[in-house]
N, C-alpha and C positions, 0 to 999 in steps of 0.2 A: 504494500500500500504506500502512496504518495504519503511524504510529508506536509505535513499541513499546517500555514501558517494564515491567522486572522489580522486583517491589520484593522486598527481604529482609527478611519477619517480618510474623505472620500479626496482628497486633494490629489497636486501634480506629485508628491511624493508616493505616493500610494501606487500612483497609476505606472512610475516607471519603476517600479519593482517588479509589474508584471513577467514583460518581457526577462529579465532574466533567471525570474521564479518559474517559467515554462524551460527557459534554457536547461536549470537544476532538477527539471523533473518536478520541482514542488507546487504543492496545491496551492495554491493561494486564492486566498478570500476576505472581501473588504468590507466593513460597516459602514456605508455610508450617509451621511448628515440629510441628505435630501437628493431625490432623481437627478439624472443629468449631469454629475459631476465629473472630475475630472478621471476619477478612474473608477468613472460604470463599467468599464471592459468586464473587473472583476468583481463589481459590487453582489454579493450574494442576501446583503439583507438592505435596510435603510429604517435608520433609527435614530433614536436620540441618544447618543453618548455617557449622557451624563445620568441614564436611567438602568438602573444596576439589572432589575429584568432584562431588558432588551440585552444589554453587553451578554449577558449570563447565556441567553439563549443563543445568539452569534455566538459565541467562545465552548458551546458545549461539546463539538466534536473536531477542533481544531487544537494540534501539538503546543501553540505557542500564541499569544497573543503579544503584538508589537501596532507601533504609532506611527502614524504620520504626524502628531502634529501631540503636543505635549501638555493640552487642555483637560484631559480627563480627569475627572475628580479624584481625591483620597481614598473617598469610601467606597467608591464602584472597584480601584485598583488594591485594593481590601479585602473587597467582596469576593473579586476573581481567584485572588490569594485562599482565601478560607475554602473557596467550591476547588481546590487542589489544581487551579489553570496555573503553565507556567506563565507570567510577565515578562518580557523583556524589553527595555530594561525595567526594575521594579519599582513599588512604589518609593521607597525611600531615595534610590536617585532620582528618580523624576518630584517628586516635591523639593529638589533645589532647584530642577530647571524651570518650575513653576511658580516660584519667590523669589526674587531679585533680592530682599533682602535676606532670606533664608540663605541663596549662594553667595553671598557677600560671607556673610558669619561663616559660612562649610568651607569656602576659601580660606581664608584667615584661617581660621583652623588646621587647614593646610601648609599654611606659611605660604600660600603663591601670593606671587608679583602682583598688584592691582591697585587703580586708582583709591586715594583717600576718602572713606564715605562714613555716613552715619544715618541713621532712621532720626526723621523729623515729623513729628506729629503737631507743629503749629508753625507761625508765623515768627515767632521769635526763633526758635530753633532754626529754621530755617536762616532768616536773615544773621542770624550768628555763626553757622557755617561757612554763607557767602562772605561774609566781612571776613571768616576767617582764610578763605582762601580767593585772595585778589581781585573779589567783589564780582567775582560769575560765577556760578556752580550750573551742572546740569542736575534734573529732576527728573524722576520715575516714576510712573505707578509700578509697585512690585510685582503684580498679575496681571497679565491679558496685553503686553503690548509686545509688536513685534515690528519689523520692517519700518521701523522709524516712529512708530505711533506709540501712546507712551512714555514721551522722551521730549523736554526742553528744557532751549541754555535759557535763564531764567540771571537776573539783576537783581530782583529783591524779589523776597516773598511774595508781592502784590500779583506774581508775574503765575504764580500757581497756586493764584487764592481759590480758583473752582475747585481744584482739586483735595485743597488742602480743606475746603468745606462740606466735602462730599466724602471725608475719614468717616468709617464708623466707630464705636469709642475702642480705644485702643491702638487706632489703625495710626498708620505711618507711611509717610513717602520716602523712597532712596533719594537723598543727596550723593551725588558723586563731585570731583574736581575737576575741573575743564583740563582735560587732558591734553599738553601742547604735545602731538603727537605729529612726526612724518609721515608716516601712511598706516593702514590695516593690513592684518594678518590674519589668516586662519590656518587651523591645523585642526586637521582631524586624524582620527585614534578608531579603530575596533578593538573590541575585548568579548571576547566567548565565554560564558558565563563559567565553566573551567576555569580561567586566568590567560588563555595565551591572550597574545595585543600585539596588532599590529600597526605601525603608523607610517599616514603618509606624507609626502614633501609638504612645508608649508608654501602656502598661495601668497600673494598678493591681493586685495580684493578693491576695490572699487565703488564707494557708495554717492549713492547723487539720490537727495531728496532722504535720506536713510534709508536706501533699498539698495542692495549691493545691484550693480551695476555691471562688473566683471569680474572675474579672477583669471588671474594667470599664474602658471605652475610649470615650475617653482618659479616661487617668489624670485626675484631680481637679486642681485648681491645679495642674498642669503645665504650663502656656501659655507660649510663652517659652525663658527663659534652661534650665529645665531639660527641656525638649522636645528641644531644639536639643543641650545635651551628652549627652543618651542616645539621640539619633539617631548624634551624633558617634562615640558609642565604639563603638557595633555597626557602621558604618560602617567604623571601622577596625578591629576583629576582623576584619570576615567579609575586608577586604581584605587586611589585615598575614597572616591564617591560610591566606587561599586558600581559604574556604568555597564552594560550590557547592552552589545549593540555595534551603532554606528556614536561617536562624541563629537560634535566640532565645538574648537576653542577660537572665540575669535578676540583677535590680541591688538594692541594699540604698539608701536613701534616709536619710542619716542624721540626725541631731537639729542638726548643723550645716551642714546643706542640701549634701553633698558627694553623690557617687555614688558605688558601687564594685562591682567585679562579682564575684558570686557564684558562678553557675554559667553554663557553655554548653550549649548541645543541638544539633545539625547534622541537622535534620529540624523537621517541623511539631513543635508542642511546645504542651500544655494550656495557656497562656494566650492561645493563639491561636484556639483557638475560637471565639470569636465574631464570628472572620471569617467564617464561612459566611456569617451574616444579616444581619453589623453591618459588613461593606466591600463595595466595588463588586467584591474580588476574593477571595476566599478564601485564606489559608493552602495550602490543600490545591490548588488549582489552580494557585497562586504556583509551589510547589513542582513539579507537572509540567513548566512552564512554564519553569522556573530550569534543572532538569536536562538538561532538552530543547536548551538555550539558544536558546527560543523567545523573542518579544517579551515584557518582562514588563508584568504588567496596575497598573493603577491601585488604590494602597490607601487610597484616600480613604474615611469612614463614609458611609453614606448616611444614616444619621439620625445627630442631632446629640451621641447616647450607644447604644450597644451595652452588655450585660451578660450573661457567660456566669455560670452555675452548674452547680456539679459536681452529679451523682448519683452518691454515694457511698455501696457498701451496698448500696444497695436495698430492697424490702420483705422483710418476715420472713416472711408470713402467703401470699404468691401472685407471680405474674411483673408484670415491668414492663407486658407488653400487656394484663395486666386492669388494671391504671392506670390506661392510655394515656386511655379516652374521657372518665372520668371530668375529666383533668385538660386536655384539649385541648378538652371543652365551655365550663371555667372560667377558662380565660387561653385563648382565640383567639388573642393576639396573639403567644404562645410557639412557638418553634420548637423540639422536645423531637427528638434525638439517640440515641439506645439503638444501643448494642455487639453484640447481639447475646451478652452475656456473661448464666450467673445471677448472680442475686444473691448478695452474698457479703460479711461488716462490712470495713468499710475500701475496699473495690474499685471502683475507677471503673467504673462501668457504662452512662452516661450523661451527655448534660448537657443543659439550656434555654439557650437563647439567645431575646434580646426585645430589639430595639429605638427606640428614641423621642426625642422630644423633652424630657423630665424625667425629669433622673436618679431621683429618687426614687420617680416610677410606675415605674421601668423594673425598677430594682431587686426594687420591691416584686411586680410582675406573673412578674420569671425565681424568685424564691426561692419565692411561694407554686406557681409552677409544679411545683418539682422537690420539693416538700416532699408533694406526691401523690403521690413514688413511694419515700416513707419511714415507717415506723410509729412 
């Protein structure tokens, strides 16, 4: 019998697990949030996530339950735990990737590299932080924000008095320190619930508007001494947390060559993309592979640079499949991605992946790729 794995959440992560979950022979089966989503290929139920019935009944005859997307509740991933499902990754790591201030504290804890922060539950706290750090801080809600949302550089308190009015009692916003940073980083980590762990090169990424934008891999002058510490510290995440799975760490790179880590994600994660074309293993097959706690595969490039780019948006005027021939006549060498999402400003819908031997063709061949499917 076929291995079988559930995933929770109908998105473009879900859906490109497909293809190499048929590659591995494995069953795969999605819960999806509602019709029509981005990976109805394999939607076998459609439900509400956060309704421990529903999950219970998806998860009854499937080896492993894993995520697209890192929103499910405590007590459903609880739930599933008590009815003998395995989780991966389980609850306890995934309620850091779910609290911003909870992974602050688990960090720390860790002793990793990471901007200066604190929980502020008012307006004085708040503006006593920013005075204490060069009079800007940035501000978080600790749950539910991703791709830029959730997140401003903020002057004084006045600047996140909605939010700061909408705490319930107890509650707290993350202050962080305006990080003078040279660019982002990501590194990602597989760990098989055994221990083995594999890591791959870190990227470079690219964000405009807080939506990464691109990655390129490897990162640019990162050979070496900083290769080797943002292997190190995803290494110890996904260990010191207990990760299972796929981990992307994405890291801030600062103007005095430190590291520090920004965010986590406990699933495949946008700068990983360019696994499909530009490693001998995929993200997305890493991760069936991690949960399953099958052998994990080899994340070496096959060519000497990889470059994903986002399609973001889309076109205004028609769909991405009147594009498509258009721009797969004119860059052959692109590998073009579509969600099965419409298009929509701002909305990831797609990405190209190309790669090569010079960065600079590479570049150039993925951006004029995805810029066919922009007006």
């Amino acid at each position: 019998m076929a291995l079988r794995v559930g995933i929770i959440g109908g998105g473009q992560l879900a859906r490109m697990m497909i293809a190499p979950a048929v590659e591995l022979g494995v069953d795969v089966r999605v819960l999806a949030e509602q019709d029509g989503m981005s990976a109805g290929l394999a939607a076998t139920a459609v439900g509400d996530y956060r309704d421990l019935d529903t999950v219970l009944r998806f998860a009854r005859d499937v080896d492993v339950v894993t995520f697209d997307h890192e929103h499910v509740p405590q007590d459903v991933l609880r739930g599933l735990i008590d009815a003998g499902v395995q989780v991966h990754p389980g609850p306890d790591a995934l309620a850091v990737a779910q609290d911003k201030l909870r992974m602050r504290a688990a960090l720390a804890d860790l002793g990793m590299p990471q901007p200066e922060w604190a929980g502020v539950a008012d307006a004085a706290a708040l503006d006593d932080f920013i005075a204490a750090h060069g009079g800007r801080a940035v501000v978080k809600t600790p749950r539910g924000g991703y791709d830029g949302k959730g997140v401003r550089v903020v002057d004084s308190a006045s600047d996140a008095a909605d939010w700061l009015g909408a705490l319930e009692p107890g509650g707290q916003l993350l202050a962080e320190e305006l990080v003078d940073f040279t660019r982002e980083l990501a590194q990602q980590v597989a760990r098989r619930p055994s221990g083995d762990l594999v890591v791959y090169p870190v990227v470079e990424t690219v964000q405009r508007d807080g939506v990464c934008a691109e990655a390129i891999a490897p990162a640019p002058h990162a050979a070496g001494r900083l290769a080797d510490v943002a292997g190190d510290i995803g290494e110890a995440i996904a260990v010191g947390l207990g990760v299972t799975g796929m981990l992307a760490v994405e890291l801030f790179e600062t103007s005095d060559e430190r590291l520090l880590v920004n965010e986590l994600a406990m699933r495949p994660h946008n700068s990983g993309h360019w696994t499909q074309d530009g490693a001998i293993t995929s993200q997305f097959e890493q991760h069936l592979r991690a949960v399953l706690d099958l052998p994990l595969g080899d994340t070496a490039l096959r060519a000497p640079w990889a470059v994903m780019v986002n399609i973001l948006g889309g076109p205004e005027t028609d769909s991405l499949s009147d594009r498509l021939p258009a721009a797969l006549q004119a860059h052959p060498s692109a590998k073009v991605h579509t969600y099965g999402k419409d298009p929509r400003p701002g909305r990831k819908v797609g990405h190209v992946n190309v790669a090569g031997d010079e960065l600079d063709a590479v570049c150039y061949e993925a951006r004029a790729a995805a810029a066919f499917f922009l007006d």
